[in-house]
C-alpha positions, 0 to 999 in steps of 0.5 A: 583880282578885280581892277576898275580903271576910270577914265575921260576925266579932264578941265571943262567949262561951266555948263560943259560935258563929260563922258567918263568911263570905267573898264573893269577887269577880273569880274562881271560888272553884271554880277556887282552893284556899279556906280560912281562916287566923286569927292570934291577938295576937303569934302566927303565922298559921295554917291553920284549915281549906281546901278544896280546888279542884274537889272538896267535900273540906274538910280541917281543923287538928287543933284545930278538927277536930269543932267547925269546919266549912267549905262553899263555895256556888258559886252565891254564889261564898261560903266559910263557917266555921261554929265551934263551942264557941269557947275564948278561945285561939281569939280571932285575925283571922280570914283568907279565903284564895284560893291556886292554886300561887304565887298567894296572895289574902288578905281584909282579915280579921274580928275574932273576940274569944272571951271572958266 
């Protein structure tokens, strides 16, 4: 059974960073299709970043390109998103995702509340 658990969510300030982690558990993250999605209150779930299965190829949403970077550590079989220069827009639950083809795993999520 796979299992992603996120974490290194929490309050940050305008402009502030956030290390967020998810360890999986039950499978090779090598072998899926990473990435990470955030839902904002009373919006729709969205990509932030993926990358993609047996590569080191990270692709990233335009509103993030340039200040959020995500890496994988197979050794750990862990996924990060580092973020930078948060905005208070970008307060959402933040999601680690497994998928290969029709198969989609999702972590339980991590609070991420940007504001002064």
């Amino acid at each position: 059974q796979v299992q992603l658990i996120e974490s290194g969510g929490g309050l940050v300030h305008p402009g502030g960073s956030l290390n967020l982690s998810c360890v999986a558990s039950g499978t090779l993250i090598y072998i899926w299709d990473m990435g990470w999605f955030r839902q904002a209150p009373g919006k729709q779930r969205e990509l932030v970043s993926r990358i993609v299965r047996k590569t080191d190829d990270a692709h990233y949403s335009d509103s993030v390109r340039g200040r959020f970077t995500m890496t994988r550590d197979v050794a750990k079989n862990t996924v990060y998103l580092q973020m930078n220069n948060l905005e208070n827009k970008e307060t959402a639950i933040y999601y680690c995702n497994a998928n290969l083809l029709s198969t989609d795993n999702w972590g339980q999520g991590t609070k991420v509340p940007v504001s002064s």
